[in-house]
C-alpha positions in Angstrom: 24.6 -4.4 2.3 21.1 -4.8 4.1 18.2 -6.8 2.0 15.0 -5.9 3.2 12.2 -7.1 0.5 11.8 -8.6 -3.5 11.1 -4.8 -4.7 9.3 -6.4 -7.7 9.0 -9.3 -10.1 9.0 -8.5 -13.7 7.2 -10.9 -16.3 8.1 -9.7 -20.3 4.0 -9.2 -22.2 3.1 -8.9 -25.8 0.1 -6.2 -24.8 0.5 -3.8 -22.4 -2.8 -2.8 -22.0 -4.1 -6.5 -22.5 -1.7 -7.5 -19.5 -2.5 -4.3 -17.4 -6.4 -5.3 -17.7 -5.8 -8.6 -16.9 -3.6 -8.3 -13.8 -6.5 -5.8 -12.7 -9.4 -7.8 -13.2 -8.2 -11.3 -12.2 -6.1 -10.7 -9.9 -6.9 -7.3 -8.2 -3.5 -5.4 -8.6 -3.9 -1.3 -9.2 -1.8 0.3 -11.6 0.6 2.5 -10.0 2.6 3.5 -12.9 3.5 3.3 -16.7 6.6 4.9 -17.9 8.9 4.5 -21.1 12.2 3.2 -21.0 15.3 5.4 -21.4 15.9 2.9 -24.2 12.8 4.1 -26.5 12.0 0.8 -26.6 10.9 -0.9 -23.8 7.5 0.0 -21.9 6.9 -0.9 -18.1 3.9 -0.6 -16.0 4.1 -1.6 -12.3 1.0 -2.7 -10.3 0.5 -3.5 -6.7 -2.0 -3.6 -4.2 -1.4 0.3 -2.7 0.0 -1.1 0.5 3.2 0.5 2.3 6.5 -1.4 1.3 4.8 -3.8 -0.5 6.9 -5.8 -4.0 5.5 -4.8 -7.2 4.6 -6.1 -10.3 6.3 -5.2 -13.0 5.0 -5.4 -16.5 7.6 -5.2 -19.7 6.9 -4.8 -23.2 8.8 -4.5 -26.1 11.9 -6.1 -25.4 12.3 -9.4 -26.6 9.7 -11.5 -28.3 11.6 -14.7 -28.5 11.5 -15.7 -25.3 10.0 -19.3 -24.3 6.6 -19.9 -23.2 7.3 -19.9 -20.0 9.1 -16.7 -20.4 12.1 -16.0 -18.2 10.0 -15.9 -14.8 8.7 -19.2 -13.7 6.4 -18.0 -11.7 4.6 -15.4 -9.0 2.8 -15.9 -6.3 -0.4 -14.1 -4.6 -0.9 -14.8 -1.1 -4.9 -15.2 -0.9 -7.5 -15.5 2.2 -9.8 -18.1 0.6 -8.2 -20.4 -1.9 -11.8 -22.5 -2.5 -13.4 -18.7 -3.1 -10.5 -17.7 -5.6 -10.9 -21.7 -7.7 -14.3 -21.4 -8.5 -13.9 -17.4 -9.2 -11.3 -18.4 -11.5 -13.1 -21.7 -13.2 -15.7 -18.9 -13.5 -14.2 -16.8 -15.7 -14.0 -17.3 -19.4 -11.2 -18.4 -21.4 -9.4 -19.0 -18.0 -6.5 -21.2 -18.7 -5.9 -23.7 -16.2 -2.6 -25.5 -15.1 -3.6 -27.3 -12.1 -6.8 -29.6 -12.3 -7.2 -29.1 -7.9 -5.8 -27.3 -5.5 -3.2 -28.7 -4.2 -2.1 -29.1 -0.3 1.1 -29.4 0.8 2.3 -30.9 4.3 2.1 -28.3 6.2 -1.4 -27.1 5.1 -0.9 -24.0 2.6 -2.9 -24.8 -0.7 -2.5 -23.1 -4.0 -3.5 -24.0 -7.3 -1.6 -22.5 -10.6 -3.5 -20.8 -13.8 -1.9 -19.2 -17.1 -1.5 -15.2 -17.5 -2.5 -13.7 -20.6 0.7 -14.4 -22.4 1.6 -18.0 -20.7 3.3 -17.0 -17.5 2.4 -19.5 -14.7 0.6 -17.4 -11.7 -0.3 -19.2 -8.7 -3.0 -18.2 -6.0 -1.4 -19.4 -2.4 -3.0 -19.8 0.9 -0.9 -19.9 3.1 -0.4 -21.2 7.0 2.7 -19.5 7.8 1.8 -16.6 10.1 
């Protein structure tokens, strides 16, 4: 069995379209597709960025509302060109939550900084100096 790529990461909202508009405004993902589960329940949305072979988001609602705060993803990652462009975008905007109060660098150069989704999932914006 080959493994090639994540296909996508899926993060459990309370508002679709909330989550949809947020994930398209912030951080620049297109919607790609909605559909309704086989279930009659559940509702998923994917988003990505329109590039070939690329992993998606995945956006679920409806199917459990008791999860923790943090939800059952820690957290995803963006990989970003400018992480001192992307802070003060994201200071900018209004009722931005937070989590880090810098970016942070780590050894080997890459800085990221971490900020709250719109139902508490952890996202972090990452520059990175891996090729």
């Amino acid at each position: 069995m080959a493994r090639k790529k994540i296909e996508h990461v899926g993060i459990m909202v309370s508002d679709m379209d909330k989550s949809v508009a947020f994930y398209r405004e912030v951080v620049g993902l297109e919607l790609k597709g909605m559909l309704d589960h086989t279930n009659g329940v559940i509702k998923l949305a994917f988003m990505g960025f329109n590039q070939t072979n690329e992993t998606e988001l995945e956006l679920i609602y409806g199917y459990n509302e008791g999860l923790p705060q943090e939800g059952k993803v820690h957290h995803i990652a963006f990989t970003v060109d400018d992480i001192e462009e992307e802070w003060k975008r994201i200071q900018s905007l209004a009722d931005m939550k937070l989590i880090d109060s810098e970016i942070t660098t780590l050894p080997n150069g890459s800085r990221y900084f971490f900020f709250h989704g719109p139902d508490g999932e952890w996202i972090e914006f990452f520059q990175s100096t891996r090729a």
